[in-house]
DSSP file (Angstrom, degrees, kcal/mol; ACC not computed):
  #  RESIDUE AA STRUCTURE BP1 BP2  ACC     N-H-->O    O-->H-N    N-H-->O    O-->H-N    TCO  KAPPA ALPHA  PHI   PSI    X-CA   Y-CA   Z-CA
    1    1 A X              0   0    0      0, 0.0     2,-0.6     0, 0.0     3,-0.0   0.000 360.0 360.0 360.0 137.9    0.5    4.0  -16.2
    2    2 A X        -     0   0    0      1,-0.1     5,-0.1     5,-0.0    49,-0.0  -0.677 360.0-112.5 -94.4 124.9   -1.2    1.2  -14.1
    3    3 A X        -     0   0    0     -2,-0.6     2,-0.3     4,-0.1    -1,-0.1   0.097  36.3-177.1 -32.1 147.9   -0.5    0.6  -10.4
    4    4 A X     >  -     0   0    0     83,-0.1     4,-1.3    -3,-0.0    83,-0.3  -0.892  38.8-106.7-146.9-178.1    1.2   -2.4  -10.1
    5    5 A X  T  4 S+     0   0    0     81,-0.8     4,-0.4    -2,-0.3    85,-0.2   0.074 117.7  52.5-107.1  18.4    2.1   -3.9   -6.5
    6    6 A X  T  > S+     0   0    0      2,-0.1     4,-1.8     3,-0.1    -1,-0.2   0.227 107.5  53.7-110.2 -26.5    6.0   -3.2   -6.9
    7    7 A X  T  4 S+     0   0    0      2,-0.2     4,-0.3     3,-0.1    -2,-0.2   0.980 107.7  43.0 -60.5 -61.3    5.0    0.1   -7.7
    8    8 A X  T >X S+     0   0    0     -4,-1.3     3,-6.2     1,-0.2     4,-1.7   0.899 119.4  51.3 -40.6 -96.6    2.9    0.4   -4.5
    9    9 A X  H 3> S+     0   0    0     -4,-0.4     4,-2.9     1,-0.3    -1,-0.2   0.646 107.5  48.8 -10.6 -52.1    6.5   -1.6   -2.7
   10   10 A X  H 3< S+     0   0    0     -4,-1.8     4,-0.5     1,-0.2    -1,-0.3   0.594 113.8  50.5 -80.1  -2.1    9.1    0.9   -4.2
   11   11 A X  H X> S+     0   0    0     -3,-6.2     4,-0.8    -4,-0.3     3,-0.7   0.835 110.7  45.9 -92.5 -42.8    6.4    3.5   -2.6
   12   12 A X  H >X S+     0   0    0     -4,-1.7     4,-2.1     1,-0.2     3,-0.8   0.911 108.1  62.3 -52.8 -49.7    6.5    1.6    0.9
   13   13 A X  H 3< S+     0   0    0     -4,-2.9     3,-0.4     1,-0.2    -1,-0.2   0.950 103.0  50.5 -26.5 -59.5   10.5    1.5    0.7
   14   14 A X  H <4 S+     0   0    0     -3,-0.7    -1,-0.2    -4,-0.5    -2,-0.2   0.615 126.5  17.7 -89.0  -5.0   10.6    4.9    0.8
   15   15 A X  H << S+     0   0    0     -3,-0.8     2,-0.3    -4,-0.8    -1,-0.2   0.378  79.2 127.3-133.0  12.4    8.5    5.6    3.6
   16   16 A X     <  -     0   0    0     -4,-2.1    18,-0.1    -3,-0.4    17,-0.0  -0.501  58.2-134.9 -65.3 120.2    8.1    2.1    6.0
   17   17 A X  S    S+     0   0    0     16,-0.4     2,-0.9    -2,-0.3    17,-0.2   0.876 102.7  60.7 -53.4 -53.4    9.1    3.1    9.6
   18   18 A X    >   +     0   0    0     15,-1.8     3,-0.6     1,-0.2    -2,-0.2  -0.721  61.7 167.2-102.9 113.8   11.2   -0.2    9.6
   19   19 A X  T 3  S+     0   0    0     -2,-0.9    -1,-0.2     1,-0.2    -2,-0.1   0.451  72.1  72.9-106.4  13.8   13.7    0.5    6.6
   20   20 A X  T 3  S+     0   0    0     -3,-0.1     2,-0.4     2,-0.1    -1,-0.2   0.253  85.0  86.9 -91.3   0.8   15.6   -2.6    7.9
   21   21 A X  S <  S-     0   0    0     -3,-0.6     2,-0.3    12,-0.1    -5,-0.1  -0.926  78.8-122.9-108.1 140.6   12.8   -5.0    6.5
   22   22 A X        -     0   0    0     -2,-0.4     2,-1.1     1,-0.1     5,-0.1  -0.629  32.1-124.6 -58.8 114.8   12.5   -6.4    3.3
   23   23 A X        +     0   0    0     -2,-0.3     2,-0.3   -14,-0.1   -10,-0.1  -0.468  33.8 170.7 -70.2 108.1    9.2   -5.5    1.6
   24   24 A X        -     0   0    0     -2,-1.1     3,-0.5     1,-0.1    45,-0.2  -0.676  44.9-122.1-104.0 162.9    7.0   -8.1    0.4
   25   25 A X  S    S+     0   0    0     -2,-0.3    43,-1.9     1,-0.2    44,-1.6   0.888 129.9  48.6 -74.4 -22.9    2.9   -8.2   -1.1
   26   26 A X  S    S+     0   0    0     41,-0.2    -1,-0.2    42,-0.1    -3,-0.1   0.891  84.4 115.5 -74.7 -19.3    2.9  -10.5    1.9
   27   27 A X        -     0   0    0     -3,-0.5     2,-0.7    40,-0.1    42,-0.1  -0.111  68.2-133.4 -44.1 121.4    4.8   -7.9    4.3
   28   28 A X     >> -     0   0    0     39,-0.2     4,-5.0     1,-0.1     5,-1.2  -0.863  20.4-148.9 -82.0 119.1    2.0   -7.0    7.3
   29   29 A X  T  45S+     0   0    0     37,-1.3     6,-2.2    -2,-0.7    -1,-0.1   0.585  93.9  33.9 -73.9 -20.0    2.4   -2.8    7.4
   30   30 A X  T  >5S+     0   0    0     36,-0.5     4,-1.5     4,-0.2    -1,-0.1   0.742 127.7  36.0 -97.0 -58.9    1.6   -2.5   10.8
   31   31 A X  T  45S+     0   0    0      1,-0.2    -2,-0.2     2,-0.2    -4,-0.0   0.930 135.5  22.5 -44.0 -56.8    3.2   -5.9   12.3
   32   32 A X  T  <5S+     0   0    0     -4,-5.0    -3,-0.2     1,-0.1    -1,-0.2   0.723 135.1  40.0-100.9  -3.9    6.4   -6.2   10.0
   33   33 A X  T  4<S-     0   0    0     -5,-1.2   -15,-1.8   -16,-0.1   -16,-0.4   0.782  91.5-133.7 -91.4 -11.8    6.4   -2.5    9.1
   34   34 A X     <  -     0   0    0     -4,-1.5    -4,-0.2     1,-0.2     5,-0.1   0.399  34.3-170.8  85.7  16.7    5.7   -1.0   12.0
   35   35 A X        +     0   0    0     -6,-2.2     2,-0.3     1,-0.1    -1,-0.2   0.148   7.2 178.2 -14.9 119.1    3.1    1.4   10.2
   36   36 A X     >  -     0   0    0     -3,-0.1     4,-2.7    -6,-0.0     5,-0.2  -0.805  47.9 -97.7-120.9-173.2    1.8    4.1   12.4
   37   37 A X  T  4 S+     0   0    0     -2,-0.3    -2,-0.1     2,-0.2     5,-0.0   0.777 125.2  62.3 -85.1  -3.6   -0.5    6.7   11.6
   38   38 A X  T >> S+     0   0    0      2,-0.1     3,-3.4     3,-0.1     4,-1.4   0.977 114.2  42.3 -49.6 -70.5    2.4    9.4   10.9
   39   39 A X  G >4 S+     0   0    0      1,-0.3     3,-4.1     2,-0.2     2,-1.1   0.883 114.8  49.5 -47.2 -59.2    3.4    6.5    7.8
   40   40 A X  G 3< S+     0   0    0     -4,-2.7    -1,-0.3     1,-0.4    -2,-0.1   0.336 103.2  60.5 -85.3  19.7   -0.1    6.0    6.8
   41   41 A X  G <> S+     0   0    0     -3,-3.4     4,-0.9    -2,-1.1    -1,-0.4   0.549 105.6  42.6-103.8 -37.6   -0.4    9.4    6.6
   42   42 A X  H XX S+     0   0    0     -3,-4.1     3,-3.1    -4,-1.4     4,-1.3   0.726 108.8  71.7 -86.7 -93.6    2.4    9.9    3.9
   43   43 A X  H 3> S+     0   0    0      1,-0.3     4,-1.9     2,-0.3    -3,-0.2   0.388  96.8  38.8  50.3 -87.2    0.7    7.0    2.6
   44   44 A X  H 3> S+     0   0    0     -5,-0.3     4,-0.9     1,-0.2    -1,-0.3   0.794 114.2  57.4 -78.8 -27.9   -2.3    8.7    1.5
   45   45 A X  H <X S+     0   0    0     -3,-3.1     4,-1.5    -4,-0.9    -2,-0.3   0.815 112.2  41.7 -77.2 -24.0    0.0   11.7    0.4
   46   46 A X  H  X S+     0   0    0     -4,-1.3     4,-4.4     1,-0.2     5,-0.4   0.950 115.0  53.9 -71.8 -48.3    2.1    9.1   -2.1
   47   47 A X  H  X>S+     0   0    0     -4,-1.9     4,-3.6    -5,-0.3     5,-0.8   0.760 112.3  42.8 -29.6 -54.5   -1.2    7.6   -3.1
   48   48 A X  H  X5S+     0   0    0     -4,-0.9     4,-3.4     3,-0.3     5,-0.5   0.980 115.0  46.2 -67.5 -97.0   -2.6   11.0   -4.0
   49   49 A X  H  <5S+     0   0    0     -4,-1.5    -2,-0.2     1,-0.2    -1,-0.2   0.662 122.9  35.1 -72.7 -42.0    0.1   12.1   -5.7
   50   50 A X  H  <5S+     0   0    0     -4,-4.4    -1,-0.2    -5,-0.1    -2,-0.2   0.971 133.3  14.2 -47.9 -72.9    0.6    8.6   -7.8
   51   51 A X  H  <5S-     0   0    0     -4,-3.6    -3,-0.3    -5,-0.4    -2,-0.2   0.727  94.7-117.5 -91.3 -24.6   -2.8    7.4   -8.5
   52   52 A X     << +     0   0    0     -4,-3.4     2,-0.9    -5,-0.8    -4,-0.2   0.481  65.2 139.2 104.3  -9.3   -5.0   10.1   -7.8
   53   53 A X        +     0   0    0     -6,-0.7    -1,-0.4    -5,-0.5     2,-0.3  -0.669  25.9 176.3 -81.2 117.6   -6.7    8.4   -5.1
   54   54 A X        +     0   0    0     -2,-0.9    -9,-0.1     1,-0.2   -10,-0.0  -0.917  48.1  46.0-128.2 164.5   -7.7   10.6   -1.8
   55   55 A X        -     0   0    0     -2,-0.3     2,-0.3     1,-0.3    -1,-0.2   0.914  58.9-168.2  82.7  54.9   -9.4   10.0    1.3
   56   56 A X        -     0   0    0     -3,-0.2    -1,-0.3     1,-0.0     2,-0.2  -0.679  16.4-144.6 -76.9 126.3   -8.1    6.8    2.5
   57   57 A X    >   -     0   0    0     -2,-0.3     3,-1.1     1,-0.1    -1,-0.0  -0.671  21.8-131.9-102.5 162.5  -10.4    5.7    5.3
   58   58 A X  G >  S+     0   0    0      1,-0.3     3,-3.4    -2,-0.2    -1,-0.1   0.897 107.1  65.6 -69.0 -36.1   -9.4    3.9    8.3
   59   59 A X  G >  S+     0   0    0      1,-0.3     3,-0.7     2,-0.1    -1,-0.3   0.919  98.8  60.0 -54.2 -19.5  -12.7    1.3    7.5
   60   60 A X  G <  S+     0   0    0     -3,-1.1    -1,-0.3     1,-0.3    -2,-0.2   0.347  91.7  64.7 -93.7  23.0  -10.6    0.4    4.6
   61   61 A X  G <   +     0   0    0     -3,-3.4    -1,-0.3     5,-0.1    -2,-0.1  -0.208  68.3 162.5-138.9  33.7   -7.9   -0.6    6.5
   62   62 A X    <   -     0   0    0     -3,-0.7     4,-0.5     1,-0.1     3,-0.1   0.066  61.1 -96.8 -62.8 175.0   -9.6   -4.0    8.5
   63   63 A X  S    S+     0   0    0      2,-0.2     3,-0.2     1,-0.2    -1,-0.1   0.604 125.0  58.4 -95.1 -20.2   -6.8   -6.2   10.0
   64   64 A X  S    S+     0   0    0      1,-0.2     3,-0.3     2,-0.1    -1,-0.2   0.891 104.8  49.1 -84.2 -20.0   -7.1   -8.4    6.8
   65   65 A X  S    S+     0   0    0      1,-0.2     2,-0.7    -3,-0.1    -2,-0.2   0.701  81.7  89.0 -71.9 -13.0   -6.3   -5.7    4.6
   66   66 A X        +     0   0    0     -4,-0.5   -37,-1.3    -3,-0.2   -36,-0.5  -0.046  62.7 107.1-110.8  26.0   -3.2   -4.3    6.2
   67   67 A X  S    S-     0   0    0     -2,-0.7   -39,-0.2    -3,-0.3   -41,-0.2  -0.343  87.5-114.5 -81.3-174.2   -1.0   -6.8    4.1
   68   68 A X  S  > S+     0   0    0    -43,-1.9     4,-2.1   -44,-0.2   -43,-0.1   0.869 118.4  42.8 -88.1 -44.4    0.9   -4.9    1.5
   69   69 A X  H  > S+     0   0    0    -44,-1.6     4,-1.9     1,-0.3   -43,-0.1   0.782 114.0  49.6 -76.8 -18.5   -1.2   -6.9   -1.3
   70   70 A X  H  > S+     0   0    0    -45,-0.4     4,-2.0     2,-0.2    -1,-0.3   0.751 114.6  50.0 -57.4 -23.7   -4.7   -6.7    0.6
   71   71 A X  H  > S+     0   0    0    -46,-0.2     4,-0.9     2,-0.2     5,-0.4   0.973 110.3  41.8 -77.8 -58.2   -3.7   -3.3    0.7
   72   72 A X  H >X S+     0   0    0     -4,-2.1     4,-3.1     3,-0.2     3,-2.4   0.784 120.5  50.9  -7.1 -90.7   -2.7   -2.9   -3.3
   73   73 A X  H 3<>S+     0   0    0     -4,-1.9     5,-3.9     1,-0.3     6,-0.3   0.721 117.5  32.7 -63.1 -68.9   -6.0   -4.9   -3.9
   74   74 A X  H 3<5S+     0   0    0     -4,-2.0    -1,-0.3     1,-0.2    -2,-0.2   0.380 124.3  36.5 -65.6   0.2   -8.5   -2.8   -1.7
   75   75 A X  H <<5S+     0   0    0     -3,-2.4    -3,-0.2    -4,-0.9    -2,-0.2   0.687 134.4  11.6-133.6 -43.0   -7.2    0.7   -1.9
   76   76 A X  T  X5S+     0   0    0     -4,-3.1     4,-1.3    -5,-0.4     3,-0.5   0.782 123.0  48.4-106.4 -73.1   -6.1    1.0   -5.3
   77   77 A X  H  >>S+     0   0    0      1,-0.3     5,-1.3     2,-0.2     4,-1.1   0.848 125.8  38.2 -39.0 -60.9   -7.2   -2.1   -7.8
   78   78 A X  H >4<S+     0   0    0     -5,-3.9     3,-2.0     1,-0.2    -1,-0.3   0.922 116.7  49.7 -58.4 -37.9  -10.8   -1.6   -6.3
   79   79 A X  H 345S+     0   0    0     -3,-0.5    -1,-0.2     1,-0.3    -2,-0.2   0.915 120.9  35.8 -38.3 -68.9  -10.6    2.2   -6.1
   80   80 A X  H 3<5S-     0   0    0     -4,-1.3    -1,-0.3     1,-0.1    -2,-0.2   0.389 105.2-128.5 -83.8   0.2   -9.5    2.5   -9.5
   81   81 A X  T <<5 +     0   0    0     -3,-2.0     2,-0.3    -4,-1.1    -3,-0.2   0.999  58.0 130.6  42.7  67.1  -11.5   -0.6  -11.2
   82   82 A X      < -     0   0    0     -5,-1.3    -1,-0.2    -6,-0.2     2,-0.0  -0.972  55.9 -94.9-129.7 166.9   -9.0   -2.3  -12.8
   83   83 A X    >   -     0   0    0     -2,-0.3     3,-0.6     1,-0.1     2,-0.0  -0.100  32.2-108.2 -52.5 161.0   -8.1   -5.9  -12.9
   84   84 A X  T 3  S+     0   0    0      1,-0.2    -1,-0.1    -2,-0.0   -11,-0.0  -0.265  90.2  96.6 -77.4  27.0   -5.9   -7.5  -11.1
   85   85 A X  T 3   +     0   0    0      1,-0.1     2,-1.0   -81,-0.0    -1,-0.2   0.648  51.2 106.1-120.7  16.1   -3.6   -8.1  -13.3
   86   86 A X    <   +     0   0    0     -3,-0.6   -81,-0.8   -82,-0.1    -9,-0.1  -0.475  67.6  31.5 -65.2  95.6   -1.3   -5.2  -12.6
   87   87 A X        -     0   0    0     -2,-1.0   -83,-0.1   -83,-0.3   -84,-0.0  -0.239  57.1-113.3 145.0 130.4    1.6   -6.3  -11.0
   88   88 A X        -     0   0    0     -2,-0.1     2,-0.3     1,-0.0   -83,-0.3   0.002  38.3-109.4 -70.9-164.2    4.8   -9.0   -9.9
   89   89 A X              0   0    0    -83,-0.1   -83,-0.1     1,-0.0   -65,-0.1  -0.943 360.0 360.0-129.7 134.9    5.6  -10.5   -6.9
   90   90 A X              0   0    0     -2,-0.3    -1,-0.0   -85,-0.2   -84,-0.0   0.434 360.0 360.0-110.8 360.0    8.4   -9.4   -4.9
């Protein structure tokens, strides 16, 4: 099955430090999720276990990526090569 950025969001639900915010592709994971490196540490274990992607580096993680959909885009659509055209909007 191909990531799609509500997949990636129903993953963020379940592990977002702030479970009192709505998750959006626009949602910033450290500002409006309060992402620390405990989350972004299950993070890389959902990742893993979903897509098959390990070794999420902190370089991949620049303050413009650290939206939900920079994130989607840089950590899985590029990892994986695929288009961009997996995925809604929530």
């Amino acid at each position: 099955m191909e990531p799609t950025i509500d997949s990636l969001i129903s993953l963020l639900e379940e592990i977002a430090p702030r479970q009192d915010q709505l998750i959006t592709s626009a949602s910033h994971l450290v500002d409006d999720l309060d992402f620390d490196a405990m989350a972004f540490s299950r993070l890389g274990v959902l990742i893993y276990e979903r897509y098959g992607i390990g070794g999420l580096s902190s370089a991949a993680m620049s303050p413009e990526s650290l939206t939900v959909e920079g994130f989607f885009r840089r950590c899985v659509v590029d990892v994986l090569g695929l288009s961009e055209s997996g995925g809604g909007d929530r």
